[in-house]
C-alpha positions as CSV (number, residue, x, y, z in Angstrom):
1,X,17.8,-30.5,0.5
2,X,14.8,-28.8,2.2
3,X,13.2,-25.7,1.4
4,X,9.9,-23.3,3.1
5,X,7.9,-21.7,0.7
6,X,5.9,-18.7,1.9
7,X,2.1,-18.8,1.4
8,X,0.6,-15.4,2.4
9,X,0.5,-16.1,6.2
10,X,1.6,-19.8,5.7
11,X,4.8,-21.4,5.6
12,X,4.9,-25.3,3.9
13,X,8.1,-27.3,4.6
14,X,9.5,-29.2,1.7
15,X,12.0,-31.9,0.6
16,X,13.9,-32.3,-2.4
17,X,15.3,-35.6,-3.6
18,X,17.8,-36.0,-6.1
19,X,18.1,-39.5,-6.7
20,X,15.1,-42.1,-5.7
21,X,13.6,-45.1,-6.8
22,X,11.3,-42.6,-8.7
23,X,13.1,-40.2,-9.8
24,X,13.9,-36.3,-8.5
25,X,10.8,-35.6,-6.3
26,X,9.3,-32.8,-4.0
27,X,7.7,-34.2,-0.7
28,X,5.4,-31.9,1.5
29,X,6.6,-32.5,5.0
30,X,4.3,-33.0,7.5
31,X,3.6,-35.5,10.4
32,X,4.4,-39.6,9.8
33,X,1.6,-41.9,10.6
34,X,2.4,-45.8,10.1
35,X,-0.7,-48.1,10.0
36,X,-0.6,-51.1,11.1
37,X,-0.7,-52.4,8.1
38,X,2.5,-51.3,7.4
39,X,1.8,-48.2,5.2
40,X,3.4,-44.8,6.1
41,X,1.6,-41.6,5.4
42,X,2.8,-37.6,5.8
43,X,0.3,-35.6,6.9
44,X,1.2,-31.9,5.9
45,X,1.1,-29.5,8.1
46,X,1.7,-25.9,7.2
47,X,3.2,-23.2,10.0
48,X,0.9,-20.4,10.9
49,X,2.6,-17.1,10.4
50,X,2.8,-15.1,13.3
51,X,0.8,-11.4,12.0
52,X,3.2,-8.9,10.9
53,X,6.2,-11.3,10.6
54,X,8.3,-12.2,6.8
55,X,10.3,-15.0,6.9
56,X,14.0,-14.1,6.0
57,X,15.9,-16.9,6.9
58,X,15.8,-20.9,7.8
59,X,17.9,-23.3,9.1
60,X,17.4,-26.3,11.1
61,X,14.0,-25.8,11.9
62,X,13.9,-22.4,12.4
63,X,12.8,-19.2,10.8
64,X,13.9,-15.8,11.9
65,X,11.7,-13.0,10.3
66,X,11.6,-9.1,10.2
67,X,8.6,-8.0,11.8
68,X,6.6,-4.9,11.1
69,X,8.9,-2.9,13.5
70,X,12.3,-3.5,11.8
71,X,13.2,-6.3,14.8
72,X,14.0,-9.8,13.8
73,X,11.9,-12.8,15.8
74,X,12.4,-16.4,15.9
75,X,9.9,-19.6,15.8
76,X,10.0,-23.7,14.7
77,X,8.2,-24.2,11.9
78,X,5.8,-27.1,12.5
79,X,7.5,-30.1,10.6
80,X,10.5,-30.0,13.2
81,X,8.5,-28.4,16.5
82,X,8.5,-32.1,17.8
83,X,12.0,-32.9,17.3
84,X,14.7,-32.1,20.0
85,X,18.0,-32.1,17.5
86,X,18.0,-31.4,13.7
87,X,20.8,-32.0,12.1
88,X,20.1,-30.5,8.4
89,X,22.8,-28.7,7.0
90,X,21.0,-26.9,3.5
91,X,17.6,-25.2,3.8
92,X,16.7,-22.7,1.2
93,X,14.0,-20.3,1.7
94,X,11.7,-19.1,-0.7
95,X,9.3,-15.8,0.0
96,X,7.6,-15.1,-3.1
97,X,5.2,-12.3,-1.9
98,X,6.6,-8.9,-1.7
């Protein structure tokens, strides 16, 4: 399961695990770097709310927001802006400011 939590202007792109080699866990999505060496690091990297826009919905990538005005806009949040198809079926959205 993903979710996007809302971070006054921010938006961070999560993923929930159920059942790992460790356990339940919560990664921060972000870019994948492999070294040569083998080892594979995420490098978060939050969206950059568009002024005057609250996230309302997300799905596949994208989140549709109310904006000041009352009209609803669209963008990719960053995680997925380099990815042509997504084929995620749950994502949960979280907006905690009000």
């Amino acid at each position: 399961m993903f979710f996007i939590a809302d971070d006054e202007g921010y938006l961070h792109t999560y993923a929930y695990t159920s059942l790992g080699i460790h356990g339940e866990t919560v990664t921060k999505l972000g870019k994948t770097e492999v070294a040569q060496g083998g080892s594979i690091s995420i490098i978060s990297e939050p969206t950059i709310m568009p002024i005057g826009h609250k996230p309302i919905l997300s799905t596949g990538g994208t989140v549709t927001c109310q904006v000041d005005d009352g009209t609803l806009a669209s963008f990719v949040a960053a995680p997925y802006a380099d990815i042509q198809q997504v084929s995620v079926h749950y994502i949960y959205i979280s907006v905690l400011s009000v």
